[in-house]
C-alpha positions as CSV (number, residue, x, y, z in Angstrom):
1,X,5.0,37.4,-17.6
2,X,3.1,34.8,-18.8
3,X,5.6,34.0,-21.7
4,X,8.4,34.1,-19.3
5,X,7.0,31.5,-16.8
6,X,6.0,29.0,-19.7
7,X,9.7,29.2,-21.1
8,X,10.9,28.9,-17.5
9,X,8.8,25.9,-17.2
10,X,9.8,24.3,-20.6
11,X,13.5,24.4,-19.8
12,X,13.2,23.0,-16.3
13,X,11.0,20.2,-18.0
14,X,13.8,19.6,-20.3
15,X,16.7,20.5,-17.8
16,X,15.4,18.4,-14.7
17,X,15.0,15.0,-16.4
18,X,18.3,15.2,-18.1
19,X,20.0,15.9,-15.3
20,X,18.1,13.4,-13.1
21,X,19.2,11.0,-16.0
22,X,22.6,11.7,-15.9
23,X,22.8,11.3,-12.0
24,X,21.0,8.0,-11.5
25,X,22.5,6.6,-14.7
26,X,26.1,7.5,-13.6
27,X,25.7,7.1,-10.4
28,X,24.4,3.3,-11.2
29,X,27.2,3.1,-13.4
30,X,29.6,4.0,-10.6
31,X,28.3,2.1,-7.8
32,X,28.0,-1.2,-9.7
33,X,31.7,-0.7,-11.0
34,X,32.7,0.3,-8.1
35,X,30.6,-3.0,-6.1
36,X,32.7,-5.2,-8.6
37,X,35.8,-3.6,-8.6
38,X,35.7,-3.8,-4.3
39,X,34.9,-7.5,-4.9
40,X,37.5,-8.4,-7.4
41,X,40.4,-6.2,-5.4
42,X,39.4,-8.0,-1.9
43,X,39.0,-11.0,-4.1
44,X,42.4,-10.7,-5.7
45,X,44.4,-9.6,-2.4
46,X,42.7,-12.8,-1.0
47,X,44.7,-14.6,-3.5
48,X,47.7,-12.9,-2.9
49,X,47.5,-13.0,0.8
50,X,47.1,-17.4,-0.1
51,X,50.0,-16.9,-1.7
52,X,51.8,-15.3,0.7
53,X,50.7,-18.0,3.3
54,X,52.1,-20.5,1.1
55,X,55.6,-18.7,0.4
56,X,55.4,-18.6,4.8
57,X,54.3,-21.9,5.5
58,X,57.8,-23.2,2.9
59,X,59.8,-21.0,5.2
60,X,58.9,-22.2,8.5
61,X,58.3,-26.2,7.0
62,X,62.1,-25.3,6.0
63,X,63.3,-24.8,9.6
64,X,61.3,-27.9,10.4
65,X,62.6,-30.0,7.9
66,X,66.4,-29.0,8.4
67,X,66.0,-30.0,12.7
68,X,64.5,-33.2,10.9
69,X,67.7,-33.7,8.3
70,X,70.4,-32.2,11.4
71,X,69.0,-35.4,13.5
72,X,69.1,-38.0,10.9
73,X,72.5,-36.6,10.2
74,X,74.1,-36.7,13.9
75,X,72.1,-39.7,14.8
76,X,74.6,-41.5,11.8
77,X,77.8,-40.1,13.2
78,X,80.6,-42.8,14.5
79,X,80.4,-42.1,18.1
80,X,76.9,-43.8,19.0
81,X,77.9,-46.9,17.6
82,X,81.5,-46.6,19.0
83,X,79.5,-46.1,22.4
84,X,77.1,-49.2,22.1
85,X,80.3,-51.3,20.7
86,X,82.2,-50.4,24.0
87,X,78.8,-51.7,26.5
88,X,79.2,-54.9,24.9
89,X,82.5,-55.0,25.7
90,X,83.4,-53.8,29.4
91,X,83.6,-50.6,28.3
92,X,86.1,-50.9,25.5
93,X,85.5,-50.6,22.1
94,X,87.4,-53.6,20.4
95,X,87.6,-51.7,16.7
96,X,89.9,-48.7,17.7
97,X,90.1,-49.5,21.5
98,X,88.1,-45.9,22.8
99,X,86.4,-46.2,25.8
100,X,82.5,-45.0,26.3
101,X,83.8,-42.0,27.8
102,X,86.1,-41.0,25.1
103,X,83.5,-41.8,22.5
104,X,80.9,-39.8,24.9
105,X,83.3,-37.1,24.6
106,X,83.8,-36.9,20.4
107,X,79.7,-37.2,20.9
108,X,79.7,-34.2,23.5
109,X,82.1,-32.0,20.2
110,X,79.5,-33.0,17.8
111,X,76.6,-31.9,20.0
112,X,78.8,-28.5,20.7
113,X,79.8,-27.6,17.4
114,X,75.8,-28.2,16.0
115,X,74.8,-25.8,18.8
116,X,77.5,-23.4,17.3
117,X,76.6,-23.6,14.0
118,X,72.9,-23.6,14.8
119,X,72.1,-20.7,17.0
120,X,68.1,-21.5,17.1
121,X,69.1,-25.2,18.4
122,X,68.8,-25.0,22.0
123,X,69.8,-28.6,23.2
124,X,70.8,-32.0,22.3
125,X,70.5,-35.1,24.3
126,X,71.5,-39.0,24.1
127,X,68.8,-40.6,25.8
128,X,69.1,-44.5,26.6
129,X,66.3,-46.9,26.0
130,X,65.4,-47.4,29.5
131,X,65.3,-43.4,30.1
132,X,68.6,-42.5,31.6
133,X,70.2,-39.6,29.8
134,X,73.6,-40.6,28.9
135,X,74.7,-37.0,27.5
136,X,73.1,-33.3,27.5
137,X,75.2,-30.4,25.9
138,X,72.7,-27.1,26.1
139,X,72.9,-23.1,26.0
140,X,72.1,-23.0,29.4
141,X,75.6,-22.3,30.7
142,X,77.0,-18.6,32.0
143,X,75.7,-15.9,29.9
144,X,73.7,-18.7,27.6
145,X,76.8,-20.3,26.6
146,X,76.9,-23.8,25.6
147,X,77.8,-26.0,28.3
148,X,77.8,-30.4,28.6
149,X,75.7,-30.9,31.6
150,X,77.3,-32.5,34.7
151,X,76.3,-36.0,35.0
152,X,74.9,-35.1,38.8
153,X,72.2,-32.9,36.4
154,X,71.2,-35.6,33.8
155,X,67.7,-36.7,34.7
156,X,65.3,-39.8,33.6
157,X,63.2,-39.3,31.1
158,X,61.1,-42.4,30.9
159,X,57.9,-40.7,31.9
160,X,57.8,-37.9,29.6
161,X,55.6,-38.1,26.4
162,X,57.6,-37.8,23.6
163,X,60.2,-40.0,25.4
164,X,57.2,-42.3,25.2
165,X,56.4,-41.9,21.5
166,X,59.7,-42.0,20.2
167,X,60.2,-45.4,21.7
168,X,57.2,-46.6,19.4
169,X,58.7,-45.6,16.3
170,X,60.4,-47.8,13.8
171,X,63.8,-47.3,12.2
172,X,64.5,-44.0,10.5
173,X,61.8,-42.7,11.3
174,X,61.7,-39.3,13.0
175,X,59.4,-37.8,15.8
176,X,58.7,-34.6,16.2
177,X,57.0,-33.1,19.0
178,X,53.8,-30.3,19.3
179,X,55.6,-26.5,19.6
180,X,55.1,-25.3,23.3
181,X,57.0,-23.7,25.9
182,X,60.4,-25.5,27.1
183,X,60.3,-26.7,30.2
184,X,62.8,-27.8,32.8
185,X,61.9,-29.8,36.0
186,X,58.2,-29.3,35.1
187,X,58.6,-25.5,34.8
188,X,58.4,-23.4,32.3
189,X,61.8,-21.5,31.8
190,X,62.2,-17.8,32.1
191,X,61.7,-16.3,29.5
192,X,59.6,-18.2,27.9
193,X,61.0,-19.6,24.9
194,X,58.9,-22.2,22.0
195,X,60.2,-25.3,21.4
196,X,60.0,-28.3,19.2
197,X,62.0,-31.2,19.4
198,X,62.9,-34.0,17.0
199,X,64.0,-37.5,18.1
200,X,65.2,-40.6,16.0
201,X,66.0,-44.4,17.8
202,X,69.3,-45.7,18.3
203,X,69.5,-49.3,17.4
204,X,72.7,-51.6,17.9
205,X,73.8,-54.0,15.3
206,X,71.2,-56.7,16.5
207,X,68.4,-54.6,15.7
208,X,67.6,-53.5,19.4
209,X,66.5,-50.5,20.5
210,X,69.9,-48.8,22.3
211,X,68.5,-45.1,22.8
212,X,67.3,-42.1,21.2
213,X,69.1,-38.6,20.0
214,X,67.0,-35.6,20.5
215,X,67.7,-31.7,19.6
216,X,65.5,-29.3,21.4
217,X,65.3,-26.4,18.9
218,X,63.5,-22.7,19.6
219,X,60.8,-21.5,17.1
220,X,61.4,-18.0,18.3
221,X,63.6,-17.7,15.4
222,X,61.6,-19.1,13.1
223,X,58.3,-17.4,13.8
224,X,60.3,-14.3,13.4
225,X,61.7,-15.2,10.0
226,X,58.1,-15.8,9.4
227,X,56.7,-12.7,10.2
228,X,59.8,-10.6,8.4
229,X,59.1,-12.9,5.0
230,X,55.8,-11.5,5.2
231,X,55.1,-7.9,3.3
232,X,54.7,-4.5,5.2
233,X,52.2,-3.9,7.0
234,X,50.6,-7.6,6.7
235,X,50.0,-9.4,10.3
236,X,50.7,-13.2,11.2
237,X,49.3,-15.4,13.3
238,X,50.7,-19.2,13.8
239,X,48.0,-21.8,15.6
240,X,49.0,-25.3,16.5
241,X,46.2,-28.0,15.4
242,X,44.0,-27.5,18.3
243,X,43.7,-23.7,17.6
244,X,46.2,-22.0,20.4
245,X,48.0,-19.3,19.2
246,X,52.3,-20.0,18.9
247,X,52.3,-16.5,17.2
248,X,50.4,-13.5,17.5
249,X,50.3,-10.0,17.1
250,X,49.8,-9.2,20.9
251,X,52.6,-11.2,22.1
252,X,50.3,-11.5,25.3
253,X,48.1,-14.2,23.7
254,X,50.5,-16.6,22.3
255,X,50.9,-19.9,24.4
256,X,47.8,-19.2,26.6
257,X,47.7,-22.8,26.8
258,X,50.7,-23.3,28.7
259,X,49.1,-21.0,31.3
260,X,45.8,-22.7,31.5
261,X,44.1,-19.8,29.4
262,X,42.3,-20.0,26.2
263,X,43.6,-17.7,22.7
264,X,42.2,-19.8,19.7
265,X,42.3,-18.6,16.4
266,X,38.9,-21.3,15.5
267,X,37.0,-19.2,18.5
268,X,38.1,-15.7,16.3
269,X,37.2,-16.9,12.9
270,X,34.8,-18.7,11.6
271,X,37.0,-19.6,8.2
272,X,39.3,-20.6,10.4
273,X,37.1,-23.6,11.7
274,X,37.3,-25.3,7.8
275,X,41.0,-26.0,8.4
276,X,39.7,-28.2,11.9
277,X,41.4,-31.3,12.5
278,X,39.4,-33.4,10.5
279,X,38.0,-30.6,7.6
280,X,39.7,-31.6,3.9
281,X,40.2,-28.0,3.4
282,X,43.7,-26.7,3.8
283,X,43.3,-23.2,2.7
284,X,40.3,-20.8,3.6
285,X,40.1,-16.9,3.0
286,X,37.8,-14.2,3.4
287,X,36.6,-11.2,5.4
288,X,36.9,-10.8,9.1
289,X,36.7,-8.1,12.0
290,X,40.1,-8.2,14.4
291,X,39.9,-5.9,17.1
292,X,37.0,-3.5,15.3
293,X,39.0,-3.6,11.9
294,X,38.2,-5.4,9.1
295,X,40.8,-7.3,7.3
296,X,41.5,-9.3,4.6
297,X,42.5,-12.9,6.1
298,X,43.9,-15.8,4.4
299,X,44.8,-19.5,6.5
300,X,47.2,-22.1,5.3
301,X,46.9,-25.5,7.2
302,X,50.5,-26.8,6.8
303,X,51.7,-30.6,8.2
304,X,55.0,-30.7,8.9
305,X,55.2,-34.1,9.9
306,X,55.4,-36.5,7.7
307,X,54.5,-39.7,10.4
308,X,51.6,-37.9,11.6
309,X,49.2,-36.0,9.7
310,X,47.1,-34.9,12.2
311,X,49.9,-32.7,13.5
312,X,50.1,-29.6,11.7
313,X,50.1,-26.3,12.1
314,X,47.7,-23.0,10.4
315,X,49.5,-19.8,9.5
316,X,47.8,-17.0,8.5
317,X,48.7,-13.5,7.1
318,X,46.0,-10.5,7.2
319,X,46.0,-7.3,6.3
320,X,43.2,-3.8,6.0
321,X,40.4,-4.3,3.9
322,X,41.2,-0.3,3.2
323,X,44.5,-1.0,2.1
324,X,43.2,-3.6,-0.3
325,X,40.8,-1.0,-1.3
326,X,43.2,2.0,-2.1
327,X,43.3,1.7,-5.5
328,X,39.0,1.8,-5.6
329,X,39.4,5.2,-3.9
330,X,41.4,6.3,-5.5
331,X,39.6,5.6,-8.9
332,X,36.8,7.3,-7.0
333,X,38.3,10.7,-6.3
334,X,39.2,10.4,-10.3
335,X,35.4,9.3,-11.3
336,X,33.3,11.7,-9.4
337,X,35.8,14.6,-10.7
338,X,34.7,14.0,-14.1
339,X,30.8,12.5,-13.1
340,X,30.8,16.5,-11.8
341,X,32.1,18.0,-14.4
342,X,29.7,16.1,-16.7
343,X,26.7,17.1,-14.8
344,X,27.9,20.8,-14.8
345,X,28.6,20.3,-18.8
346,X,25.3,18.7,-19.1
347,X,23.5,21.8,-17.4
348,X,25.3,24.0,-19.4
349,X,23.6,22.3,-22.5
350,X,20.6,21.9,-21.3
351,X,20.0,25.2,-20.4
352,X,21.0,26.7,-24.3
353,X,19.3,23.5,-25.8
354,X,15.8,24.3,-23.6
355,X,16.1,28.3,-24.4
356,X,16.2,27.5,-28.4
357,X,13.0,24.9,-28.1
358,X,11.0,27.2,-25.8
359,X,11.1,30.3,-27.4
360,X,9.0,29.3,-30.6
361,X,7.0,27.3,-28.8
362,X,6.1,30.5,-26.6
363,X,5.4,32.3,-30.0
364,X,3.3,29.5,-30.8
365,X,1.4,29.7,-27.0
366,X,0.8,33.4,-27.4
367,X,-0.8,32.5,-31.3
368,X,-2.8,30.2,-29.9
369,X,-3.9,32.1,-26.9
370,X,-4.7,35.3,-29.6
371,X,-6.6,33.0,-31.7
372,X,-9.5,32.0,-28.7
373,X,-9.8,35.5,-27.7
374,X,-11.5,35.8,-30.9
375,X,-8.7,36.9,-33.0
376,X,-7.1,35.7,-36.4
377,X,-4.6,32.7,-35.9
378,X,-1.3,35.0,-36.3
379,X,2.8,34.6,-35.7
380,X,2.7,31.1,-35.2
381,X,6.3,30.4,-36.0
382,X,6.7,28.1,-38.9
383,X,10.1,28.9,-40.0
384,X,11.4,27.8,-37.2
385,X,13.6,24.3,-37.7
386,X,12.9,20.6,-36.7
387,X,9.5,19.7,-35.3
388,X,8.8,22.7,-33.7
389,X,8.2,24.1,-37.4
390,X,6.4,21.4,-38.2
391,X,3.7,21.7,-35.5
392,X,3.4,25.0,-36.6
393,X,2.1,24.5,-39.6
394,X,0.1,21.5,-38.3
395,X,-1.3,24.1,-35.9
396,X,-2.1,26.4,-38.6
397,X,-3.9,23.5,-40.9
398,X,-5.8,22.2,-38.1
399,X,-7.0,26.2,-37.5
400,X,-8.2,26.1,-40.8
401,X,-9.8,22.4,-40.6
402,X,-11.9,23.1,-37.3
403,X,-13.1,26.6,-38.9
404,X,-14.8,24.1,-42.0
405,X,-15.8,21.3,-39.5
406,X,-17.4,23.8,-37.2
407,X,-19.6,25.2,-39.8
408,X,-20.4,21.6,-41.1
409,X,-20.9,21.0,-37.4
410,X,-23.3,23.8,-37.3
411,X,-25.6,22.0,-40.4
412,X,-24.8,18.8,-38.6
413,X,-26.5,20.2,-35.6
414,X,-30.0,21.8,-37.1
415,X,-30.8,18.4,-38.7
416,X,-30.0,15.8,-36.0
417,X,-32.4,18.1,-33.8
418,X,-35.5,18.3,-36.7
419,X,-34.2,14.4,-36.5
420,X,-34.8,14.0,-32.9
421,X,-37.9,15.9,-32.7
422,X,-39.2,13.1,-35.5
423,X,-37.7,10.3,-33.3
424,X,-39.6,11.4,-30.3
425,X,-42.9,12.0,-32.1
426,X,-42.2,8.0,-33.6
427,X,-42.0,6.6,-30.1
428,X,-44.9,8.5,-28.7
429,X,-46.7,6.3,-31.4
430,X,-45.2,3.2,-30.6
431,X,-45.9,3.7,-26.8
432,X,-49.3,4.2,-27.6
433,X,-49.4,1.2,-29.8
434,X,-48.0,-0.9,-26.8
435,X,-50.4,0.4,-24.6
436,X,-53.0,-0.8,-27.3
437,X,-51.8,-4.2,-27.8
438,X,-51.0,-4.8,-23.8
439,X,-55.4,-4.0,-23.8
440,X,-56.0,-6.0,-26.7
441,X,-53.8,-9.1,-25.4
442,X,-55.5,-8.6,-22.2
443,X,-58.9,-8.3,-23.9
444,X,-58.8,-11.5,-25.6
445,X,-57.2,-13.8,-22.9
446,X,-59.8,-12.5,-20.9
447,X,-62.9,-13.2,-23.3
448,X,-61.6,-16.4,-24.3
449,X,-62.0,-17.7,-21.0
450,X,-65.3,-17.7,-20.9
451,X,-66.7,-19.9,-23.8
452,X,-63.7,-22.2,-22.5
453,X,-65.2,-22.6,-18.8
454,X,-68.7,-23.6,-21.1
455,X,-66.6,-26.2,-23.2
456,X,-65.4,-27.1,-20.1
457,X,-69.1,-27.3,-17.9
458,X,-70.3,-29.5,-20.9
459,X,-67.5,-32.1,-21.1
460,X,-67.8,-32.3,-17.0
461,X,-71.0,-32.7,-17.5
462,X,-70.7,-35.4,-19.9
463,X,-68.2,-37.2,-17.9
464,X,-70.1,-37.1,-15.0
465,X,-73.6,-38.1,-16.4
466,X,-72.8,-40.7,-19.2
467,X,-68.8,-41.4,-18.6
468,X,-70.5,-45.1,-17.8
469,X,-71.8,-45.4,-20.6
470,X,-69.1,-44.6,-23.0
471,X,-66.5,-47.1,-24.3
472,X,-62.6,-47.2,-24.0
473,X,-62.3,-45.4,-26.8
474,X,-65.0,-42.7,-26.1
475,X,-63.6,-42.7,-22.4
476,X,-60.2,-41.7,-24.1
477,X,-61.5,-38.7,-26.2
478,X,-63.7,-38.0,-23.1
479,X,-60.1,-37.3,-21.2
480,X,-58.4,-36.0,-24.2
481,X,-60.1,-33.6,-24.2
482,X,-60.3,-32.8,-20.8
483,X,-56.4,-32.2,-20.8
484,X,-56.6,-30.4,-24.2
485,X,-58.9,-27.9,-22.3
486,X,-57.0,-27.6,-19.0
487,X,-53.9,-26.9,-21.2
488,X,-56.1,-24.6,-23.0
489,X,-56.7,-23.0,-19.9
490,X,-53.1,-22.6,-19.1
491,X,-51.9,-21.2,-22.3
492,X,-55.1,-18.5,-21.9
493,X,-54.3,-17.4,-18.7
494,X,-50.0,-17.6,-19.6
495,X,-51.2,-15.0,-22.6
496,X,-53.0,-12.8,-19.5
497,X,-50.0,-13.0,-17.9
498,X,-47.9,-12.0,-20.7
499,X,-49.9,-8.8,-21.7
500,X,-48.7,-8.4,-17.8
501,X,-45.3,-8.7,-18.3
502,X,-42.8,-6.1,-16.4
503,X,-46.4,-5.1,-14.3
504,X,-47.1,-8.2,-12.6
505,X,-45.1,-11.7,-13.0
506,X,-46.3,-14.1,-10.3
507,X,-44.1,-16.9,-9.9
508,X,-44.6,-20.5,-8.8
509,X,-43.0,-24.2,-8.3
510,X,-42.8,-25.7,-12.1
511,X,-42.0,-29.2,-11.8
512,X,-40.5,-29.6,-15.4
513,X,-40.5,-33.3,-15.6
514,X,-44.9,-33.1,-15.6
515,X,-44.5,-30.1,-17.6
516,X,-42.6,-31.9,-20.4
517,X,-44.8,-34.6,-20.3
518,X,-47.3,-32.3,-21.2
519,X,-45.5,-30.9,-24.0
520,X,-45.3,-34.4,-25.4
521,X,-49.0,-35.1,-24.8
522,X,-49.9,-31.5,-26.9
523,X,-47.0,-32.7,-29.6
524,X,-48.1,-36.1,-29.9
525,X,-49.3,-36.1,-33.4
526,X,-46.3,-34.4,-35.0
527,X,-44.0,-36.9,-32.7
528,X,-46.0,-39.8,-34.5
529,X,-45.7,-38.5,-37.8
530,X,-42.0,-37.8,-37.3
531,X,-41.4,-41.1,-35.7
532,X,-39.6,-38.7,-32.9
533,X,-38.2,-39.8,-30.0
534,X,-37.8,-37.5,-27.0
535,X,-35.7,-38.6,-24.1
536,X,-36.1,-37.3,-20.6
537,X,-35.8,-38.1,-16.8
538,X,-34.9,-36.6,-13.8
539,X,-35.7,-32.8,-14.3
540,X,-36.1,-30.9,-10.9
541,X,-38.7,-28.5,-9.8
542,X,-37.6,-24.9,-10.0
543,X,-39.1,-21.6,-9.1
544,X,-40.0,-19.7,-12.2
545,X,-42.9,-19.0,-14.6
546,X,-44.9,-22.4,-15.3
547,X,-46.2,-20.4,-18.8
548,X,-43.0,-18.8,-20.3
549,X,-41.2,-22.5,-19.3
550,X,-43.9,-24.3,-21.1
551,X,-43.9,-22.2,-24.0
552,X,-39.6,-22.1,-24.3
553,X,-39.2,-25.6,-24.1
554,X,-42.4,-26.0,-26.2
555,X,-40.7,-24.1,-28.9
556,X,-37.5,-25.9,-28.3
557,X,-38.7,-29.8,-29.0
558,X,-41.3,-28.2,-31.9
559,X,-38.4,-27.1,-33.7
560,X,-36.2,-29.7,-33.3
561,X,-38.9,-32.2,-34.9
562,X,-40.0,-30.1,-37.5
563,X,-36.1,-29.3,-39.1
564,X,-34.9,-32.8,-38.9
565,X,-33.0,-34.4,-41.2
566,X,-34.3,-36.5,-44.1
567,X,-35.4,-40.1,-43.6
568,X,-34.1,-39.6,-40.2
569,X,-35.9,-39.7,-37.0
570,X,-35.4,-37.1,-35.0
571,X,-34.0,-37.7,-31.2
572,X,-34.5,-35.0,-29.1
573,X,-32.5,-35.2,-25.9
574,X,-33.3,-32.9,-22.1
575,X,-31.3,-32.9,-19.1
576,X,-30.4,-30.9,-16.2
577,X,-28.1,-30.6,-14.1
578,X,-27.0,-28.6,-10.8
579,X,-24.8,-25.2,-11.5
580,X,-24.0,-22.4,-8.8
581,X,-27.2,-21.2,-7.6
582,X,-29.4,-23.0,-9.5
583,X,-30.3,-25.4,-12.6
584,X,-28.5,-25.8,-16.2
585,X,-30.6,-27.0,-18.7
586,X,-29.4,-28.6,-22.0
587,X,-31.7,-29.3,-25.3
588,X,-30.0,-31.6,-28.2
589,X,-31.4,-33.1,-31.5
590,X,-30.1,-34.4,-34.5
591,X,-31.3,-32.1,-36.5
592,X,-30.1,-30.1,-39.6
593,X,-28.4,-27.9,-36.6
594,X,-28.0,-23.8,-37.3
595,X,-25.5,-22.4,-39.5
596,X,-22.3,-20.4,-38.0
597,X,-23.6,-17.2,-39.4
598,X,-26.5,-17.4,-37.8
């Protein structure tokens, strides 16, 4: 049983990370293709749909541009000329004789016989410069047919806007109105029907302004051709340049501004708002959400008027961003067909490849497991191919290496214990001989003290009783010695204290600028022979051991006078300065210095 759990356990070691391997690695694989191949297909039916917009805004700037081309082309027909020849005149027209009304009559046949040819032309008017319409012919007859309007209908026109604007153009040039509902007697007609109209001045010979031709034409039409030139399945939407929808897919909000509403395509899409009057931009696309969906949307900000370039008009196509999509799912269903049958592959493998490794391997456990029981290291398999044969036999040399090792061990052993026994024996001496010196050191700090306090009673005693009497000179030696004897002292009771180390360490205030003026006092001699110079100021008064300072810096500036340099005198420099909790102290001399090795 235990064989058959360790080679269960060996294949699933083998088996589980391969096939975590394959899944994360593949599945990374797939999603980041998959990431880039969504961005470059909504990317590329972005492209198209710009395209598309394009191709639409040709076809409906076409139907603009011929209403533009049919006015210039009536406005240069005979009969407006024959007409103002015949007011200047009492109504005759001295070339050929016509009177205005015949020549308003070959006008009225032209006006007819464009209306015929042009079913998406809805009217045409001859409008005279002070606003009086001189001749209508329109669709508005019985069953829509196309009539010339009775005289009693005509109307003055003066007040309307692009009666307005039209009069402020210059010669040739044509106006063309903003697309909204048509409109009769300040209503708007039943049905509704969208309407631009183009208009072009009248001038007489003199170069005055006579009157203006204008054909009313529906857009019905041409948003329709629009929306059929468009592919299956795509969606259009026309704004004007303030936003309002002309054309939309719910019928229901085109024209909302007519009706006082509001339907604009800049409140619905943010990418809309770069094609704003005013934006450079004339083309945005991207991704939007339309009624919950989300579709692919590409705007095209097309002027149609030549005179005005602020009047223009945005058309835009959309479509699903699934449909864009299809051919990534469909490339889906493909990959994870053959990711699965990989994986299934793979465990297939994996389970033949982890059978072959783990059953030497449980010959080799149940060798190994023979061999600590006490037993001979048997039926490890080292025929077996590839590595697995190879730590065989490394298994079976390093049996027959620990067997050697552990009986040099076993020597080893016997004389690092007769070795240690020695080694404690050797410091039970030299904690003896400690103990001896510490009561020796302590001894003779002790005993020297007292012939020192007699020095000392004598030279008070001198000082006292015949200091008078002695010279400068005498009075010097007198005070040398004094301070030789009170550094004496000092150095006595610092060995005291030393033999005291790690028992008893009393510490005090040390002010080191007195206690290396001492120093120099003690070293005076060997400064004088050295021609030394030591150079201090400043140094604080720290907490510490007056004795172990005394003696570390003593050792310090003895040193650096006694290995100088040749023929040079030594400089020996102290100073200290404040660190993080606490004083730095710094020694320098000129001296020979200490080699690197050392």
């Amino acid at each position: 049983m235990l064989i058959n759990r360790q080679r269960k356990t060996i294949g699933r070691q083998i088996i589980v990370p391969i096939f975590a391997l394959l899944l994360i690695s593949n599945g990374l694989v797939a999603g980041i293709t998959f990431y880039e191949l969504r961005q470059q297909l909504l990317l590329q039916h972005e492209t198209d749909l710009l395209s598309e917009t394009e191709t639409l805004s040709v076809q409906f700037n076409a139907a603009i541009q011929e209403l533009v081309h049919d006015v210039r082309f009536i406005a240069g027909t005979p009969p407006f000329q024959g007409i103002i020849r015949a007011q200047g005149a009492a109504g005759v027209d001295p070339d050929d004789g016509s009177s205005i009304a015949s020549w308003k009559q070959r006008l009225a046949t032209i006006f007819a016989q464009l209306l015929k040819s042009k079913r998406h032309s809805v009217q045409i008017r001859y409008i005279l410069a002070d606003g009086e319409e001189l001749l209508r012919v329109d669709r508005y007859g019985p069953n829509n047919t196309i009539r010339v309007v009775p005289e009693g209908e005509l109307q003055n026109k003066a007040h309307r806007d692009y009666f307005i604007d039209t009069m402020a153009l210059d010669e040739d040039q044509v106006y063309l109105s903003d697309i909204n509902l048509n409109r009769e007697f300040g209503r708007i007609v039943e049905p509704p029907e969208s309407m631009i109209r183009a208009a072009i001045l009248i001038f007489t010979p003199a170069g005055e302004r006579h009157g203006m031709l204008i054909i009313n034409q529906s857009m019905d039409s041409s948003f329709d051709s629009v929306r059929n030139l468009a592919e299956a399945g795509h969606e259009v939407l026309i704004a004007n340049d303030e936003g309002d929808y002309l054309y939309h897919v719910d019928p229901r909000l085109a024209f909302q501004f007519e009706y006082g509403e509001r339907s604009n395509i800049f409140d619905d899409f943010v990418i809309a708002k770069l094609l704003a009057p005013g934006k450079a931009q004339d083309s945005s696309a991207g991704i939007v959400d339309f009624f919950g969906s989300r579709k692919v949307i590409a705007l095209n900000r097309l002027h149609y008027n030549p005179y005005n370039n602020d009047q223009f008009v945005i058309i835009a196509s959309m479509d699903s961003a699934e449909h864009a999509l299809t051919v990534r799912d469909e490339l889906a269903e493909r990959v994870y067909l053959v990711l699965i049958l990989t994986v299934l592959m793979a465990l297939f493998l994996g389970t033949l490849n982890a059978r072959r490794i783990s059953a030497p391997i449980s010959a080799m456990a149940n060798a190994i497991r023979l061999r600590k029981r006490g037993g001979a290291l048997q039926g490890l398999p080292i025929a077996a191919p590839g590595e697995i044969g190879d730590l065989a036999m490394a298994f079976e040399e390093l049996d027959e290496n620990l067997s050697s090792r552990r009986k040099a061990l076993e020597v080893e052993v016997a004389e690092r214990k007769a070795a240690q026994v020695q080694l404690e024996q050797g410091l039970e001496k030299l904690r003896q001989a400690n103990e001896e010196l510490e009561q020796f050191a302590y001894i003779a700090s002790h005993d020297l003290q007292e012939p020192l306090r007699t020095v000392r009673s004598f030279i008070e005693l001198l000082e006292k009783n015949y200091y008078d009497s002695l010279d400068e000179k005498g009075k010097k030696i007198v005070g040398f010695i004094m301070q030789s004897s009170g550094r004496m002292q000092e150095l006595i009771r610092g060995l005291l204290d030393y033999s005291r180390i790690g028992v008893d360490s009393p510490r005090s205030e040390v002010d080191c600028q007195s206690l290396v003026d001492g120093i120099c006092d003690d070293l005076q001699v060997k400064i004088q022979e050295k021609n030394a110079v030591v150079q201090y100021e400043g140094l604080p008064t720290i907490y510490g051991q007056a004795t172990e300072l005394r003696q570390l810096f003593q050792n310090f500036m003895s040193n650096a006078i006694k290995f100088s340099r040749p023929d040079v005198p030594p400089i020996v420099r102290i100073a200290a300065e404040p660190c993080k909790g606490g004083w730095q102290f710094s020694v320098c001399d000129n001296g020979i210095g200490i080699p690197p090795e050392y």
